[in-house]
mmCIF file of the N, C-alpha and C atoms, coordinates in Angstrom:
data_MODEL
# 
_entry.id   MODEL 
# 
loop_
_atom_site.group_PDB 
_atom_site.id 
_atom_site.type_symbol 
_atom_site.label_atom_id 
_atom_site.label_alt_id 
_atom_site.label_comp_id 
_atom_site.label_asym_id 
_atom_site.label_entity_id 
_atom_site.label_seq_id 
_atom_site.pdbx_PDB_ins_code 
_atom_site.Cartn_x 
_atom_site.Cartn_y 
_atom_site.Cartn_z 
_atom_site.occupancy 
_atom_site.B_iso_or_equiv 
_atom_site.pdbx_formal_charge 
_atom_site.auth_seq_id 
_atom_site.auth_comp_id 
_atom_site.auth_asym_id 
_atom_site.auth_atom_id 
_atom_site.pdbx_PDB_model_num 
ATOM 1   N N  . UNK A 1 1  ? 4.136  -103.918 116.454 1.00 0.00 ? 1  UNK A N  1 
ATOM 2   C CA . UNK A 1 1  ? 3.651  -103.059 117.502 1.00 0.00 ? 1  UNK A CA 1 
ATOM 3   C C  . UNK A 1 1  ? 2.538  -103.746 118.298 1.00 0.00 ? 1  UNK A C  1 
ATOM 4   N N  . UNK A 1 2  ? 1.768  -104.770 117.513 1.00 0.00 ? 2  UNK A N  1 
ATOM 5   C CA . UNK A 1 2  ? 0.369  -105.140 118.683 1.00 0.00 ? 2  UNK A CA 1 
ATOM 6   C C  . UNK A 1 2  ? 0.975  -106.148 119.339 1.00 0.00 ? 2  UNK A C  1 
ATOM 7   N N  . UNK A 1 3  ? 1.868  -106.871 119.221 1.00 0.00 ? 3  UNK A N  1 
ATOM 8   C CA . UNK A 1 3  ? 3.136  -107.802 119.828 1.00 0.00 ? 3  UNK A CA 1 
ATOM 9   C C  . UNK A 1 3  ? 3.582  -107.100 121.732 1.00 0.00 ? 3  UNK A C  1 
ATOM 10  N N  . UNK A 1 4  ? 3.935  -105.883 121.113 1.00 0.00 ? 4  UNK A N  1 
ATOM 11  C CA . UNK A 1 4  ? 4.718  -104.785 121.920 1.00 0.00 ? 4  UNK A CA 1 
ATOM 12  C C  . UNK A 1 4  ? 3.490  -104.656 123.192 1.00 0.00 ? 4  UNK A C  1 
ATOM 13  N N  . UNK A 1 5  ? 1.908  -104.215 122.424 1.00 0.00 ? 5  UNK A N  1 
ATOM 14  C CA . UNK A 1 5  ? 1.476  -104.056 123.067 1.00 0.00 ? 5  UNK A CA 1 
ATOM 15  C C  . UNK A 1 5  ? 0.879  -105.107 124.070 1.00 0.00 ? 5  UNK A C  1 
ATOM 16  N N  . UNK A 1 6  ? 0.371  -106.177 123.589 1.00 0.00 ? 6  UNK A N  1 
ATOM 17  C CA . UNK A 1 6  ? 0.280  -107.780 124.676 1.00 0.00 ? 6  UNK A CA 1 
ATOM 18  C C  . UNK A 1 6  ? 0.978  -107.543 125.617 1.00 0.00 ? 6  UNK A C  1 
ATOM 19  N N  . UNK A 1 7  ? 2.498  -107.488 125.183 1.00 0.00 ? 7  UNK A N  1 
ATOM 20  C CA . UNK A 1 7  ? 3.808  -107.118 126.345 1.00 0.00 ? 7  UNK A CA 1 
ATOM 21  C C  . UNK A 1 7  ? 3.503  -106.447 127.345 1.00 0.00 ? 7  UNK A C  1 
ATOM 22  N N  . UNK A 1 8  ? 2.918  -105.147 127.039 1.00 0.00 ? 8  UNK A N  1 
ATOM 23  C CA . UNK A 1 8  ? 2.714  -103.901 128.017 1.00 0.00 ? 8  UNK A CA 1 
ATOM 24  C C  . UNK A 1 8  ? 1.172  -104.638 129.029 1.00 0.00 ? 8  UNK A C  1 
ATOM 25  N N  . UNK A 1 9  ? 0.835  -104.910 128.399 1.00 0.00 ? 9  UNK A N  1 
ATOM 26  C CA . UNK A 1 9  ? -1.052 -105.273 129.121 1.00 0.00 ? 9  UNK A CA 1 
ATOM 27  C C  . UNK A 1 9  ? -0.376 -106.740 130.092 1.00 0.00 ? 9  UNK A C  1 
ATOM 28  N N  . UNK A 1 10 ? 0.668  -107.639 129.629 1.00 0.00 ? 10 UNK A N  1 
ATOM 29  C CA . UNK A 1 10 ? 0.712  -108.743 130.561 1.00 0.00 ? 10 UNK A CA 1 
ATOM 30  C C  . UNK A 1 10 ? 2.091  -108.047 131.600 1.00 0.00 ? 10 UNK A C  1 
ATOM 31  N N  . UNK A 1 11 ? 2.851  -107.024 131.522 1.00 0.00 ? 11 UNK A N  1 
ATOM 32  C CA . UNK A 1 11 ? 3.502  -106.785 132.174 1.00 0.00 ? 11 UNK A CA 1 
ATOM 33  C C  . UNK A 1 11 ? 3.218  -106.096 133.256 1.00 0.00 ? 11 UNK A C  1 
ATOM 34  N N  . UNK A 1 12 ? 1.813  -105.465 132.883 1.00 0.00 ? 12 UNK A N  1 
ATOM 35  C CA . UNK A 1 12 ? 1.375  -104.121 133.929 1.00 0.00 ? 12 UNK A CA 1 
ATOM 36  C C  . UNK A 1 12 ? 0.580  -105.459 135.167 1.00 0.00 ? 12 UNK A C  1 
ATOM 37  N N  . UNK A 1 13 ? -0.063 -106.117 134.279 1.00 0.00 ? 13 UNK A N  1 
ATOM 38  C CA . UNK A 1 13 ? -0.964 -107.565 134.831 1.00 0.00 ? 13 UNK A CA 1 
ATOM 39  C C  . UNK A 1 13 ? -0.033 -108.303 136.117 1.00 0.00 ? 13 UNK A C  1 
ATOM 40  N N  . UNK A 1 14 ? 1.033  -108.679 135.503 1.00 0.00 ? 14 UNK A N  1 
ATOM 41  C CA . UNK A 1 14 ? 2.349  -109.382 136.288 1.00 0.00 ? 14 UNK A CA 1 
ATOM 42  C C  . UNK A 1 14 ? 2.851  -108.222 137.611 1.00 0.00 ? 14 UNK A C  1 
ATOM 43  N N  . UNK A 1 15 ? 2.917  -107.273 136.942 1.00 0.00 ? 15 UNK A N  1 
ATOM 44  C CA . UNK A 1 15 ? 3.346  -105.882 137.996 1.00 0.00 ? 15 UNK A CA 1 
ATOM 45  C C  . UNK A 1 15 ? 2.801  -105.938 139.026 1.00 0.00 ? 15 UNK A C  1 
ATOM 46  N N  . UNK A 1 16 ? 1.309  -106.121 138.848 1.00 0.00 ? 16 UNK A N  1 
ATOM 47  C CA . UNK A 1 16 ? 0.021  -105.186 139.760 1.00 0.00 ? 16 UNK A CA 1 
ATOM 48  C C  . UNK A 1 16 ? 0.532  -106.502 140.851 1.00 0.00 ? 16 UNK A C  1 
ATOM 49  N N  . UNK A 1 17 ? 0.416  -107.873 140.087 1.00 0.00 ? 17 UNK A N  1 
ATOM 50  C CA . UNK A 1 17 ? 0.500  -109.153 141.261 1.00 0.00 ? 17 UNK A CA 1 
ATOM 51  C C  . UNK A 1 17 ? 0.818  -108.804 142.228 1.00 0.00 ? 17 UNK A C  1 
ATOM 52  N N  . UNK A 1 18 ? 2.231  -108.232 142.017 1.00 0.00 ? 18 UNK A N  1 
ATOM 53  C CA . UNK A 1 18 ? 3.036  -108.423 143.480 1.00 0.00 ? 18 UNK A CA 1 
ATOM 54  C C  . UNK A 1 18 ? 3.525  -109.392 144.138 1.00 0.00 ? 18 UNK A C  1 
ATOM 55  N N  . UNK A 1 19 ? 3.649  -110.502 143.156 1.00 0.00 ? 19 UNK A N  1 
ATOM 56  C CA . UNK A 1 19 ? 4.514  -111.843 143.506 1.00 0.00 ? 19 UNK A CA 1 
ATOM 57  C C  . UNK A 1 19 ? 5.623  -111.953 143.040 1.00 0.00 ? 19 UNK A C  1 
ATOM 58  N N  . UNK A 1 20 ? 6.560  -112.445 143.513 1.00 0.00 ? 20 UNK A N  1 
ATOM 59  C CA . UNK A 1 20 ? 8.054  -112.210 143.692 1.00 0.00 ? 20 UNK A CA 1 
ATOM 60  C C  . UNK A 1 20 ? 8.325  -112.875 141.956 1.00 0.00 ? 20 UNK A C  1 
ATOM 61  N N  . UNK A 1 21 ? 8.576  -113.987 141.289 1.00 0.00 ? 21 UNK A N  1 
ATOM 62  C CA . UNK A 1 21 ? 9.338  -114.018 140.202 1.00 0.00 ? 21 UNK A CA 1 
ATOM 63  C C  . UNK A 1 21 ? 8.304  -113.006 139.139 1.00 0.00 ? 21 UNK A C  1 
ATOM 64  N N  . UNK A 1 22 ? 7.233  -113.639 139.406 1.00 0.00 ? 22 UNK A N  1 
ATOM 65  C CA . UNK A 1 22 ? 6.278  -112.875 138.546 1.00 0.00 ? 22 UNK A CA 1 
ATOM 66  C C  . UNK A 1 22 ? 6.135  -111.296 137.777 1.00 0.00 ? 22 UNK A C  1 
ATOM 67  N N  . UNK A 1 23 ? 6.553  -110.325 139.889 1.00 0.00 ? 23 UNK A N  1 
ATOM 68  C CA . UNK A 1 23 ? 7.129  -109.229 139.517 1.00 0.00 ? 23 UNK A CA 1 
ATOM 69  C C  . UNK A 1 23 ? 8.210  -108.904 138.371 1.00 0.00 ? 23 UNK A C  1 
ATOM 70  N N  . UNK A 1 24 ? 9.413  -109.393 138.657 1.00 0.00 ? 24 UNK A N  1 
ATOM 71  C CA . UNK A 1 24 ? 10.586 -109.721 137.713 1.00 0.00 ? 24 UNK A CA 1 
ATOM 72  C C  . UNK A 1 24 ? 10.173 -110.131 136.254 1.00 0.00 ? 24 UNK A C  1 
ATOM 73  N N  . UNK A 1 25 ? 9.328  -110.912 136.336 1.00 0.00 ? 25 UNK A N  1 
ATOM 74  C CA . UNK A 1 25 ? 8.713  -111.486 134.625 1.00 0.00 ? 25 UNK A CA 1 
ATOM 75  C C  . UNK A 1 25 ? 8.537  -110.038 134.347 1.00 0.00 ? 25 UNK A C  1 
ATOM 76  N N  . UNK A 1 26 ? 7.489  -109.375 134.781 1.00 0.00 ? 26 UNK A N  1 
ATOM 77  C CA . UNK A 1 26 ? 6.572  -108.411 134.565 1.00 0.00 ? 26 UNK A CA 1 
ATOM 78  C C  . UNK A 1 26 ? 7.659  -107.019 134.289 1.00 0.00 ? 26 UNK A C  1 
ATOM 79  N N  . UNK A 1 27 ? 8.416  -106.981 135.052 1.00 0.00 ? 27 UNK A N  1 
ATOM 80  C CA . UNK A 1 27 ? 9.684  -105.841 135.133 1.00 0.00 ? 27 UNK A CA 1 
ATOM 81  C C  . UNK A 1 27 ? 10.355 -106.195 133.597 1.00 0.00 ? 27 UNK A C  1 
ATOM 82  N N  . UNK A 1 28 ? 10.694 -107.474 133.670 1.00 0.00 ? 28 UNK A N  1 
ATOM 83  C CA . UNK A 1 28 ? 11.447 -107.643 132.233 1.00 0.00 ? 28 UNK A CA 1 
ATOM 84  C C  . UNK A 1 28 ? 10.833 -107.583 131.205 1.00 0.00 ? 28 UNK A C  1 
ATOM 85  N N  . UNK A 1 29 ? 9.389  -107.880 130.942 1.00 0.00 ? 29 UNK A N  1 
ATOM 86  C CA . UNK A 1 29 ? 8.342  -108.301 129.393 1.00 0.00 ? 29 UNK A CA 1 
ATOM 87  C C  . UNK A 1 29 ? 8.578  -106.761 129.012 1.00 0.00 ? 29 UNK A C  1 
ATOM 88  N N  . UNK A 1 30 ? 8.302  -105.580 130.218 1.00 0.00 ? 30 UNK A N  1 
ATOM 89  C CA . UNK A 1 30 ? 7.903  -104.117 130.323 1.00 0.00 ? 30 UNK A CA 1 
ATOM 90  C C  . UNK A 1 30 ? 9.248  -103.559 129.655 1.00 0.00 ? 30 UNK A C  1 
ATOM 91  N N  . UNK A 1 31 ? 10.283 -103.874 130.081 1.00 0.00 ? 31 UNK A N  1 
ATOM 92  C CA . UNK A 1 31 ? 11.827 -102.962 129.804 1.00 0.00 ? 31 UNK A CA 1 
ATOM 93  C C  . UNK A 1 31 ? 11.770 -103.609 128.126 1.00 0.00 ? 31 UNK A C  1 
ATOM 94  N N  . UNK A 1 32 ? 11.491 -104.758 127.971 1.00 0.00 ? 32 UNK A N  1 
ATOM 95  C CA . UNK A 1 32 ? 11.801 -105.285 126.293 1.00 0.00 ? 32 UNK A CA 1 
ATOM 96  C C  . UNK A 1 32 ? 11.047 -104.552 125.639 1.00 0.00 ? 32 UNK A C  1 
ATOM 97  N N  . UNK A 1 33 ? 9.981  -104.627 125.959 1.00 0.00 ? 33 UNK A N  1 
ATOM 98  C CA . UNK A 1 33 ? 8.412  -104.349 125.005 1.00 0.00 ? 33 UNK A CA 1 
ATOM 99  C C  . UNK A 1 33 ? 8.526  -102.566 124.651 1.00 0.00 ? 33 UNK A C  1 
ATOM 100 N N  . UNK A 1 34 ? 9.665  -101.827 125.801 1.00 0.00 ? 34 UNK A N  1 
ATOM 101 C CA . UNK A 1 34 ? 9.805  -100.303 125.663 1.00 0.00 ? 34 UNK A CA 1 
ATOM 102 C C  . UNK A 1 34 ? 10.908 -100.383 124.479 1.00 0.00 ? 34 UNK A C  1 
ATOM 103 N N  . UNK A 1 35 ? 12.042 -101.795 124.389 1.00 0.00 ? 35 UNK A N  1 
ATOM 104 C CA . UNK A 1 35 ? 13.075 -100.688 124.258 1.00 0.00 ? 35 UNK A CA 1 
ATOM 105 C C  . UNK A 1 35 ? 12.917 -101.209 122.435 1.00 0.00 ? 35 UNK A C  1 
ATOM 106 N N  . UNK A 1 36 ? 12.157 -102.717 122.480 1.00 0.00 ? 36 UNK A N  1 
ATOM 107 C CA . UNK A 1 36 ? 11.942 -102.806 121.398 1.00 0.00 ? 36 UNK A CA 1 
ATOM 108 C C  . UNK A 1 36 ? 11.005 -101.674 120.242 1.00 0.00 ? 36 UNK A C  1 
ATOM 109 N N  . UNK A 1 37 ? 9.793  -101.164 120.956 1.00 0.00 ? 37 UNK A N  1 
ATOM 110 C CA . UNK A 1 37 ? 9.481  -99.902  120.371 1.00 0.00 ? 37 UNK A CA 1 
ATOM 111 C C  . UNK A 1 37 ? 10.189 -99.212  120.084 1.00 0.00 ? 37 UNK A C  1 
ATOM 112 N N  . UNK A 1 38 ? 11.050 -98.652  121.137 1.00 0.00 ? 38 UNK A N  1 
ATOM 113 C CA . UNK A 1 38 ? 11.796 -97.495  121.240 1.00 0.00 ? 38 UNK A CA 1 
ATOM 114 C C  . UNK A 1 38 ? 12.866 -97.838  119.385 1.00 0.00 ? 38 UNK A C  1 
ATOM 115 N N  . UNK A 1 39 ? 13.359 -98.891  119.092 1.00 0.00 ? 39 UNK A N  1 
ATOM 116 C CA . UNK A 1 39 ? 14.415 -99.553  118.279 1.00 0.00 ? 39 UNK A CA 1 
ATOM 117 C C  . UNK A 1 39 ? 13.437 -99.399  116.580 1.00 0.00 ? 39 UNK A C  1 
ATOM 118 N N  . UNK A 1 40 ? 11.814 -99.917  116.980 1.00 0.00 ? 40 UNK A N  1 
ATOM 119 C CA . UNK A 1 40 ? 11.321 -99.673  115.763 1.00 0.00 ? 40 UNK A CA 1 
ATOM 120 C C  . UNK A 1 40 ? 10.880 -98.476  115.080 1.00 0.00 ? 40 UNK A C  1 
ATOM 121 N N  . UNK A 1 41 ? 11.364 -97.399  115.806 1.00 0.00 ? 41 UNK A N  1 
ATOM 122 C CA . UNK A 1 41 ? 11.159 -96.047  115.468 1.00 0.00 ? 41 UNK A CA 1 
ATOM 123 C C  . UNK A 1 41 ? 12.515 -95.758  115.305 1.00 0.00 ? 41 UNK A C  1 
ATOM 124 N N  . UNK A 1 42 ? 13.631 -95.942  114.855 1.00 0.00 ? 42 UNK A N  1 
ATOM 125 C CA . UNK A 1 42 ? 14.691 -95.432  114.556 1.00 0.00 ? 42 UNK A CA 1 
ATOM 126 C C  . UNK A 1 42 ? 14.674 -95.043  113.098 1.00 0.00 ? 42 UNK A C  1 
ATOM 127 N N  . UNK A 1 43 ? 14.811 -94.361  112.572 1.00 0.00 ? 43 UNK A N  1 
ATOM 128 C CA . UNK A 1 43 ? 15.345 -93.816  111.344 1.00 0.00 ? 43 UNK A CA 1 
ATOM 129 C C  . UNK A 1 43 ? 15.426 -94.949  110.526 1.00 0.00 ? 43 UNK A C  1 
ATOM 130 N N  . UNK A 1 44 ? 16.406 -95.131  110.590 1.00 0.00 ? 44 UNK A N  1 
ATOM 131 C CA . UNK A 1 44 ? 16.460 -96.465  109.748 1.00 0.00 ? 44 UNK A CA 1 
ATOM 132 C C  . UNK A 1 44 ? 15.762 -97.724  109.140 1.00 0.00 ? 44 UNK A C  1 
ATOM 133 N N  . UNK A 1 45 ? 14.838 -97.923  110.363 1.00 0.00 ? 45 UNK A N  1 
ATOM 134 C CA . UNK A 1 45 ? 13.936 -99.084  110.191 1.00 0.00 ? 45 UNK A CA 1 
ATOM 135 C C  . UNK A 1 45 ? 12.533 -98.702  109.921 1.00 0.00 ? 45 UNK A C  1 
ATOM 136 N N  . UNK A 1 46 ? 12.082 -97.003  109.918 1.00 0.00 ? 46 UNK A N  1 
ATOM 137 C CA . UNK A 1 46 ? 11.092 -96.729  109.456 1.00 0.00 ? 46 UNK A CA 1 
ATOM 138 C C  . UNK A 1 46 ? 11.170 -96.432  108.165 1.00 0.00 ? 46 UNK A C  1 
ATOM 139 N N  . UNK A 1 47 ? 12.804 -96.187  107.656 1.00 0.00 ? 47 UNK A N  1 
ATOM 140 C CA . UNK A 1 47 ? 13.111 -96.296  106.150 1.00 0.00 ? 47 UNK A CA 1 
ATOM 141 C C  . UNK A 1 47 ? 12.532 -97.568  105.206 1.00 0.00 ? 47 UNK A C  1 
ATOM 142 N N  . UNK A 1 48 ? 13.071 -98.200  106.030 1.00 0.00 ? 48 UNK A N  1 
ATOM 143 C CA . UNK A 1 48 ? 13.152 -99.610  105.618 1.00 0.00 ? 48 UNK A CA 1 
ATOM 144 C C  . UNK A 1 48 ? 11.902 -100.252 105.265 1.00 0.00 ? 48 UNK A C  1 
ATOM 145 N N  . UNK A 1 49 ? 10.816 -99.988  106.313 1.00 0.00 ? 49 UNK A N  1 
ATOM 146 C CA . UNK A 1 49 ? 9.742  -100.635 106.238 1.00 0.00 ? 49 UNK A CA 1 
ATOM 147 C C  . UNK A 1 49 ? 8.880  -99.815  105.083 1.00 0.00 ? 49 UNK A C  1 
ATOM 148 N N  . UNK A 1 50 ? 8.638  -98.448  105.593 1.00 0.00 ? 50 UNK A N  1 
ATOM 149 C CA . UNK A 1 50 ? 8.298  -97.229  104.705 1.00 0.00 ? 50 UNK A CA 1 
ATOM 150 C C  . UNK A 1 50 ? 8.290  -97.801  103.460 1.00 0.00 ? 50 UNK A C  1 
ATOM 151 N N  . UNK A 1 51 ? 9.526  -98.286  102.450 1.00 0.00 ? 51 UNK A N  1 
ATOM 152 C CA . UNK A 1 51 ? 10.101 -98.468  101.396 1.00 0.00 ? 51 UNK A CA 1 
ATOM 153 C C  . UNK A 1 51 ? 10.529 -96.974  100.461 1.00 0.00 ? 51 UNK A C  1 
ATOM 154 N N  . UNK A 1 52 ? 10.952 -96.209  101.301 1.00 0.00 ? 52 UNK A N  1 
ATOM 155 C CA . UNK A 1 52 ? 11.916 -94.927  100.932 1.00 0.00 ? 52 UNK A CA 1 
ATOM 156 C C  . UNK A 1 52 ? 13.269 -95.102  101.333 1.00 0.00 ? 52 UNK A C  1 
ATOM 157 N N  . UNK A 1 53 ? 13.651 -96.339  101.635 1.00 0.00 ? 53 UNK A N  1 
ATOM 158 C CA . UNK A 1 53 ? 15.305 -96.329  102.016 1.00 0.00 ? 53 UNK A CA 1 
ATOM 159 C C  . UNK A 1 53 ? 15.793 -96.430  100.742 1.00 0.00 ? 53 UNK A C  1 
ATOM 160 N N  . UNK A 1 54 ? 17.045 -96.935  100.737 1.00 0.00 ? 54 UNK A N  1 
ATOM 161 C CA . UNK A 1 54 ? 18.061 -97.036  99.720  1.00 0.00 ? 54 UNK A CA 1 
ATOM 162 C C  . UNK A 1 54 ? 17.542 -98.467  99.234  1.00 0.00 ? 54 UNK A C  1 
ATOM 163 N N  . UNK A 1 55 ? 18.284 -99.212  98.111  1.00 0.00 ? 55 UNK A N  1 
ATOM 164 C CA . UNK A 1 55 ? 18.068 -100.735 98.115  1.00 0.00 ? 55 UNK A CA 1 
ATOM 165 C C  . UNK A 1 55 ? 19.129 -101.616 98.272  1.00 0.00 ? 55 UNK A C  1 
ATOM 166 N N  . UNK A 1 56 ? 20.422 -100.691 99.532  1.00 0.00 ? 56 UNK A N  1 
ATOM 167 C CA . UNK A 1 56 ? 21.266 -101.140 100.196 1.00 0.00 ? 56 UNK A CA 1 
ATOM 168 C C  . UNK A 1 56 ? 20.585 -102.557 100.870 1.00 0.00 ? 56 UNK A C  1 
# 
């Protein structure tokens, strides 16, 4: 998660620029850094980490 968050602080950084690839950097670090959160809150992987899953 503090990974995720760097992501968010250099994407908003890249955003604000307003320079053309940079924007795009900044658009893409932002969509990963969401969807990867979004992925470490699934059921599954809070099992996992938790250590209440199975020992599948």
């Amino acid at each position: 998660m503090t990974w995720q968050l760097f992501q968010v602080i250099g994407a908003v950084a890249a955003v604000g620029s307003g320079t053309g690839l940079a924007l795009a950097g900044g658009w893409l670090a932002l969509v990963v850094a969401i969807a990867v959160v979004v992925l470490l809150m699934t059921p599954s992987v809070v099992a996992a980490t938790a250590g209440t899953g199975s020992a599948d």
